[in-house]
C-alpha positions in Angstrom: 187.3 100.0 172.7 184.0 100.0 171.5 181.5 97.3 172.0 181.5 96.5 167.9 185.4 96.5 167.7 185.6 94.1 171.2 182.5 91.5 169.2 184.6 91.7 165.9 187.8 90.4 168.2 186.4 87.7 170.4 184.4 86.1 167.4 187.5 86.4 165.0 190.3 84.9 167.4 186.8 81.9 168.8 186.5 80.9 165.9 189.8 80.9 164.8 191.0 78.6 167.8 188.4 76.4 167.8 189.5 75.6 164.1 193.1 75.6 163.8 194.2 74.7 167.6 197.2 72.6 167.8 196.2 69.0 168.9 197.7 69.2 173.0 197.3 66.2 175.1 195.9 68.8 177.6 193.7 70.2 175.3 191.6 66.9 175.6 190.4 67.3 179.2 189.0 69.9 182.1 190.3 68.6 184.7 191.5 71.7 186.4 194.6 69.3 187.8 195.7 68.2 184.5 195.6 71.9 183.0 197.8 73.2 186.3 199.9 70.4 185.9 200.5 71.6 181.8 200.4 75.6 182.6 202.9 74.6 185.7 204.9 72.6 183.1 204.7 75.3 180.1 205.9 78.2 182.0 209.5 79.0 180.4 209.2 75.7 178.2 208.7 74.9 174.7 205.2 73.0 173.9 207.1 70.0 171.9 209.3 69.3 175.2 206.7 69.9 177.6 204.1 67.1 175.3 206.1 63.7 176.6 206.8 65.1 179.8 203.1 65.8 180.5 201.9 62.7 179.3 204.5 60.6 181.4 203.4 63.0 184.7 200.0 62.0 184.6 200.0 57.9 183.4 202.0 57.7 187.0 200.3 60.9 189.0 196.8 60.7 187.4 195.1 62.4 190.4 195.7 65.1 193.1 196.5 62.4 195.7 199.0 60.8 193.6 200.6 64.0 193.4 200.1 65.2 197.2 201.0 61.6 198.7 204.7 61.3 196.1 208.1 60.8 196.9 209.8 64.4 196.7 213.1 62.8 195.0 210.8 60.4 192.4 208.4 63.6 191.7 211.8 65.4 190.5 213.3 62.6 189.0 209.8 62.5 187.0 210.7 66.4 186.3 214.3 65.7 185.4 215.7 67.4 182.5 212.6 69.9 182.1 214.5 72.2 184.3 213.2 75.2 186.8 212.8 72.3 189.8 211.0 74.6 192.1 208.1 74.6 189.9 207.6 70.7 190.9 207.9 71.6 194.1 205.7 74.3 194.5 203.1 72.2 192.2 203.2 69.4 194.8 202.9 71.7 197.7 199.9 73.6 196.1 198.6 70.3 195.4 198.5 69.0 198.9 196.9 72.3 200.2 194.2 71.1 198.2 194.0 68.0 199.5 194.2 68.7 203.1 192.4 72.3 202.6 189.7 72.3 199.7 188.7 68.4 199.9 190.6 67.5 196.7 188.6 70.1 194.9 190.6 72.5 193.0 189.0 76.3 193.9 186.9 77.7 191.6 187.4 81.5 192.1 190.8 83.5 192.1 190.9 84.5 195.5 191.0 81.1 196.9 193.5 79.4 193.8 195.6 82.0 194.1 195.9 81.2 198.0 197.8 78.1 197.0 201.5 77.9 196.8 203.3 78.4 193.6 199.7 79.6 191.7 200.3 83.4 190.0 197.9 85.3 188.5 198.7 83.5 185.4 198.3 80.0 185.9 195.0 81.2 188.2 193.3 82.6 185.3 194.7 79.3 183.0 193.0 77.4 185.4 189.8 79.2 186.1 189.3 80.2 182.1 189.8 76.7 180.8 188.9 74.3 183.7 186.1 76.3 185.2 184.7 78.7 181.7 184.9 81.2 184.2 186.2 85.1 182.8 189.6 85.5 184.1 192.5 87.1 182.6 195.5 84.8 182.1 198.5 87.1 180.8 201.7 85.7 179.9 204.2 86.9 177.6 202.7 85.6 174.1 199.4 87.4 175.5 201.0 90.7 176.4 202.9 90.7 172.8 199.7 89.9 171.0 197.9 93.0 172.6 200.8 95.4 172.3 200.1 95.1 168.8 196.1 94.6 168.7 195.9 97.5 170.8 198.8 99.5 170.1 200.0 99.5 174.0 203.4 100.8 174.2 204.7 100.5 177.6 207.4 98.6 178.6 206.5 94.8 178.9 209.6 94.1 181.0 208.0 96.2 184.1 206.0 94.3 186.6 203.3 97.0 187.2 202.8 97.1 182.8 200.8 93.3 183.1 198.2 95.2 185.3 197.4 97.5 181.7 197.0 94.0 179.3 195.0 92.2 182.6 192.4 95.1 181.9 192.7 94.6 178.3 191.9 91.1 178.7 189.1 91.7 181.1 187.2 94.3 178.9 188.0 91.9 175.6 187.2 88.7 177.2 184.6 86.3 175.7 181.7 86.1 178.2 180.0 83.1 176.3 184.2 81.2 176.0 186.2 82.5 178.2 188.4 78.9 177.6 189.1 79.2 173.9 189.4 83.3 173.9 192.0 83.1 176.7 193.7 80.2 174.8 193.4 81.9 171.5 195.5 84.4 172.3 197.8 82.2 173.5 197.6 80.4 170.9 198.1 83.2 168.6 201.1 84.5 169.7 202.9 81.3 170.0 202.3 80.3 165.9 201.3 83.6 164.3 201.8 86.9 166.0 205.7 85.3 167.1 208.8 87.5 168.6 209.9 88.3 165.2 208.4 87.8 161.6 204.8 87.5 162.8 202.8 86.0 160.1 200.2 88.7 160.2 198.7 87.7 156.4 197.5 84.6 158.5 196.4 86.5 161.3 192.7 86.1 162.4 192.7 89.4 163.7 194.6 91.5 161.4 191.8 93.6 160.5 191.5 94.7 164.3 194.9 95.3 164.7 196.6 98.5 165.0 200.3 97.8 164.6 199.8 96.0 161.4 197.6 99.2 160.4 200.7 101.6 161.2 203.4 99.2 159.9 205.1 99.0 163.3 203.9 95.1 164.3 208.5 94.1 164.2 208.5 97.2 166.8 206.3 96.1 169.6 205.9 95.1 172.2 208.5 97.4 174.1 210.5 95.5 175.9 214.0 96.9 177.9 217.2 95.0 177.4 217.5 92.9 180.7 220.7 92.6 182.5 223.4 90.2 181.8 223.4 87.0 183.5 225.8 86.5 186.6 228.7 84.0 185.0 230.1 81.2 187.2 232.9 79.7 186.3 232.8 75.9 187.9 234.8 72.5 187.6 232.9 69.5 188.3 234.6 66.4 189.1 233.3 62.1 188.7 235.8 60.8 191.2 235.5 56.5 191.1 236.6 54.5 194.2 238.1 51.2 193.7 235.0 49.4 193.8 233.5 51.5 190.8 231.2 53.4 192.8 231.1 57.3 192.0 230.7 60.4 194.4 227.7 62.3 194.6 226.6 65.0 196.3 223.2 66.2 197.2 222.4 69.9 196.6 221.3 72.2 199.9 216.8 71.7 200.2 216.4 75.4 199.6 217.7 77.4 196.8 219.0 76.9 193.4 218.5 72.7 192.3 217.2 72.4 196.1 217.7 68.4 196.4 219.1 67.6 193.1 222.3 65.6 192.8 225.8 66.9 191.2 229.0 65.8 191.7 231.4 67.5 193.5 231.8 71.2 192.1 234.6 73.7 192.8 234.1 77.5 191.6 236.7 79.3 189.6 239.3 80.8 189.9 240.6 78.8 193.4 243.9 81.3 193.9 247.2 79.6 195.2 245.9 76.0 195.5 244.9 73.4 192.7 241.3 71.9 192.1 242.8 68.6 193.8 243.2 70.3 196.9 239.9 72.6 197.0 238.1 69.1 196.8 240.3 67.3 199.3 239.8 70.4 201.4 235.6 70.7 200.9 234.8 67.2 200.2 237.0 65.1 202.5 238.6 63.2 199.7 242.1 62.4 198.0 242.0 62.6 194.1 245.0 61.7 191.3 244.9 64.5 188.8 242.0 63.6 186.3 241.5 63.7 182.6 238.6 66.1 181.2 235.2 64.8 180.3 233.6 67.7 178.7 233.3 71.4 178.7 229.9 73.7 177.9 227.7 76.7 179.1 224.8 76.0 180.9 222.1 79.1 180.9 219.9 79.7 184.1 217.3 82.4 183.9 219.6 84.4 186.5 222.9 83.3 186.0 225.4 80.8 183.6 227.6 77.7 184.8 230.6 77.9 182.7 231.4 73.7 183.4 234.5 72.1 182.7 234.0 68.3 183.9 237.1 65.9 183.9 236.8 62.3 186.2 239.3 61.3 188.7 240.1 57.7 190.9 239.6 57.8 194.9 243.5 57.6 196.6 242.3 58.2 199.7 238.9 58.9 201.8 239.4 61.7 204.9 236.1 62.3 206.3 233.3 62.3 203.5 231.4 65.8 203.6 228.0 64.6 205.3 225.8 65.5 202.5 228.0 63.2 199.7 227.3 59.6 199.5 229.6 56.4 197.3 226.4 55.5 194.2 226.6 52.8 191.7 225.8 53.2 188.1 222.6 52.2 188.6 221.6 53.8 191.6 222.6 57.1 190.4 220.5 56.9 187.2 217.8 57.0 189.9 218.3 59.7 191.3 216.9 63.0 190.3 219.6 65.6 188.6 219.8 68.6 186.8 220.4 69.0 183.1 224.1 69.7 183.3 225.0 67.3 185.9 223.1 64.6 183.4 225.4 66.1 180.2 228.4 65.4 182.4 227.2 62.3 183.6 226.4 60.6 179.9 229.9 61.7 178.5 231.3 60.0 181.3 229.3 56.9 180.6 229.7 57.2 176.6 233.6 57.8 177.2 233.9 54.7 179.7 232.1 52.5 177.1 234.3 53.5 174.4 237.4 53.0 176.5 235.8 49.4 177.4 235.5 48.4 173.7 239.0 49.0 173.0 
């Protein structure tokens, strides 16, 4: 890239993003907490979600002691329904290391931020670009599909080693004088303009720069491999009530998949030569009549699918309670953190019993 082509970018995209920028609560502020707490919170999430979720996390953690000194099960009931829990955990853990390590001062350079738990090369050059105005790359997928086409870069996106080719892109394009709104530009640009599929390039900032649109072939890049299929489990998930009303719950394994979250009891398919009855009287230490079904759906993991049939059940008898399970009212289980299918489940349940009531 020559030095004329790489001045023609940076002021184009600038000058562009400093006019048409969406209007982001976290686009009001450089508080390098508040902008890890939105990169943390937009990784694998759509903006309009992440907007009330973001707003809510900081009215009741407004600081990085806040954050360090919270309740593990409030903090995820907090993060409830946005999904990818470890993220909240890692965001808390990274937090305290600041804390208790950098004197509540978020680091400034990418060696040390990128020391803290749960901070990639992404979210450290997020930080340091917009926080800090200091030149970092800060390459995410948007960024890499934006380039592909800029630059004509043809290798395949879905390779780990291919980010280190758009981090040098980035480095040699960067705006010196704004490193904040070039790196969000782009960002910016391939989330409402330069999209997946139709890209709007008549709007484009950049389109007179860009070699794809040039050659015609902007629908054909980036290259990206087809990724394999997700791992399907097939699962039945059970709201047993005792005779006092109180509903079993179960509290997921602290490492792993929904580390800490709270389901009810769940039995994977098929279970050869014995009934679902029996697998939970087996695993769970309790006696079930046969139950009526709530609701069945998919739920997609980045990794894997929960194919879910739910149906609820009454208590005949209680064995020995599996250690991790505990008897919740109504109310004490809408405080407790769970996952998005386990909540889908759990206000069908609630929607069906009030229904039933009225009658």
């Amino acid at each position: 890239m020559n030095e004329l082509y790489k001045k023609q970018v940076r002021n184009a995209l600038v000058s562009w993003f400093l006019k048409e920028k969406r209007d982001l609560p976290w686009r009001k502020t450089t508080d390098p907490y508040k902008i890890w707490v939105s990169e943390v919170m937009l990784q694998q999430t759509k903006v309009d979600t992440v907007i009330p979720y973001y707003e809510r996390f900081i009215a009741k953690y407004p600081s990085l002691e806040a954050l360090a000194n919270a309740d593990e099960g409030e903090l995820l009931k907090e993060w409830e329904g946005l999904g990818y829990y470890s993220r909240a955990r890692n965001l808390q853990a990274g937090v305290k290391e600041v804390v208790e390590q950098y004197g509540s001062v978020v680091p400034s350079t990418r060696k040390d931020i990128s020391k803290l738990k749960g901070v990639g090369p992404y979210t450290a050059g997020a930080v340091l670009s917009i926080a800090y105005g200091v030149p970092e790359h800060a390459v995410d997928g948007n960024v890499m599909r934006v380039l592909s086409r800029l630059l004509l870069i043809k290798e395949d996106i879905a390779k780990p080693k291919t980010k280190k080719i758009f981090e040098e892109a980035v480095m040699d394009l960067i705006d010196h004088e704004n490193p904040s709104a070039f790196n969000q530009g782009l960002m910016e640009l391939g989330a409402v303009i330069c999209t997946p599929t139709k890209p709007k390039c008549l709007l484009c900032p950049v389109r007179e720069n860009c070699s794809a649109f040039f050659e015609g072939i902007q629908d054909e890049l980036p290259v990206k491999t087809i990724q394999k299929k997700s791992k399907l489990h097939k699962v039945k998930t059970v709201v047993i009530r005792n005779k006092s009303g109180q509903v079993l719950l179960e509290k997921r394994a602290s490492k792993g998949l929904l580390a800490n979250m709270w389901q009810f009891p769940m039995v994977e398919l098929p279970t050869p030569n014995h009934t679902v009855e029996e697998v939970i009287e087996h695993d769970y230490g309790v006696e079930i009549t046969k139950g009526s079904s709530i609701i069945e759906f998919k739920h997609v993991f980045s990794h894997l699918v929960w194919e879910i049939e739910s149906f609820e059940a009454a208590l005949v008898k209680e064995k020995e309670l599996r250690s991790q399970c505990a008897w919740l009212t109504k109310e004490e289980i809408n405080e407790q953190p769970m996952p998005v299918p386990m909540l889908k489940i759990w206000n069908a349940w609630k929607e069906r019993k009030n229904e039933n009531d009225n009658k």
